[in-house]
C-alpha positions as CSV (number, residue, x, y, z in Angstrom):
1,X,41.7,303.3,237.9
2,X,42.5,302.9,234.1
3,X,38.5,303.9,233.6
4,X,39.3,307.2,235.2
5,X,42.6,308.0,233.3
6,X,41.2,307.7,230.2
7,X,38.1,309.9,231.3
8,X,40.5,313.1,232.8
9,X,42.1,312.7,229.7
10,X,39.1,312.8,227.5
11,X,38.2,316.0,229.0
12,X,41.5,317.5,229.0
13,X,41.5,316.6,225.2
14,X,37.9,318.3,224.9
15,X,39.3,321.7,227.2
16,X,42.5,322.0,225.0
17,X,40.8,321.5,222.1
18,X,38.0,324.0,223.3
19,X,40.8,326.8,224.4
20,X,42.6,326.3,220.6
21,X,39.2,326.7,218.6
22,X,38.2,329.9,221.2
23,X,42.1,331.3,220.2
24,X,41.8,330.7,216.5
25,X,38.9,332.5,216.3
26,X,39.7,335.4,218.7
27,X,43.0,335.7,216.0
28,X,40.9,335.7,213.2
29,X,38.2,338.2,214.3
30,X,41.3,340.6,215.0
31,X,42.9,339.7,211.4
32,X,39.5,340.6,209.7
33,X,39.5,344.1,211.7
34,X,42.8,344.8,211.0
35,X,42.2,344.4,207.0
36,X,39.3,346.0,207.4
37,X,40.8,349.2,208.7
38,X,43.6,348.5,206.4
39,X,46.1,348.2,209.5
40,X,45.0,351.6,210.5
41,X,42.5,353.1,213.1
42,X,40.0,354.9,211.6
43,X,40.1,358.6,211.8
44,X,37.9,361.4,211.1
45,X,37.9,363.0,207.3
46,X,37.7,366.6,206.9
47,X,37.5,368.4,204.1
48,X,39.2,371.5,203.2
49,X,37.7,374.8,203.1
50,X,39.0,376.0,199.8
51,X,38.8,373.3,197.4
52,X,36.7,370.9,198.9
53,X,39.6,367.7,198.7
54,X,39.1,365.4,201.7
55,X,41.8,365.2,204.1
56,X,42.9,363.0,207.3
57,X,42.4,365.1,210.3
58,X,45.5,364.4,211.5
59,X,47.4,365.9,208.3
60,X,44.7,368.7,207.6
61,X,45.7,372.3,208.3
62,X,43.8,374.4,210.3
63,X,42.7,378.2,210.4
64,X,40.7,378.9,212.7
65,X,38.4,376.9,212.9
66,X,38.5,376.4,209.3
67,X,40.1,372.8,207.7
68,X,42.8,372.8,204.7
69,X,44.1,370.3,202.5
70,X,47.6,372.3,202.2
71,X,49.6,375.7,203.3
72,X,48.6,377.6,199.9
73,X,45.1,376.7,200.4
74,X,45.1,377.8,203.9
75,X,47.1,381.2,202.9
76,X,44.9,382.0,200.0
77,X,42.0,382.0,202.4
78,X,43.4,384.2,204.6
């Protein structure tokens, strides 16, 4: 009886210690992507009709179908 005791707790050592390793490194992957992204999804650059300045799509300002980097570029295109 003491033979299997220490045996199921071997292995439930070896799965805990299995699980831990599998977190760790599921945490760490997730840590390098978010550094590499610098916290941030990536998102598509555009770059602006009039002077050429790449811009975040979300912030760019749009004409058309045209992309600018700010109001007076957009205007002074128009």
């Amino acid at each position: 009886m003491g033979k299997l005791v220490f045996w199921a707790a071997v292995i439930a050592l070896a799965y805990g210690a299995m699980k831990f390793l599998a977190r760790s490194q599921r945490r760490g992957d997730a840590a390098q992507r978010g550094a590499a992204a610098g916290g941030k999804t990536s998102e598509a650059m555009l770059q602006c009709a009039h002077c050429g300045v790449h811009v975040p799509s979300s912030e760019a300002l749009f004409s058309g179908t045209r992309a600018y980097c700010c109001s007076a570029h957009r205007d002074a295109e128009a």
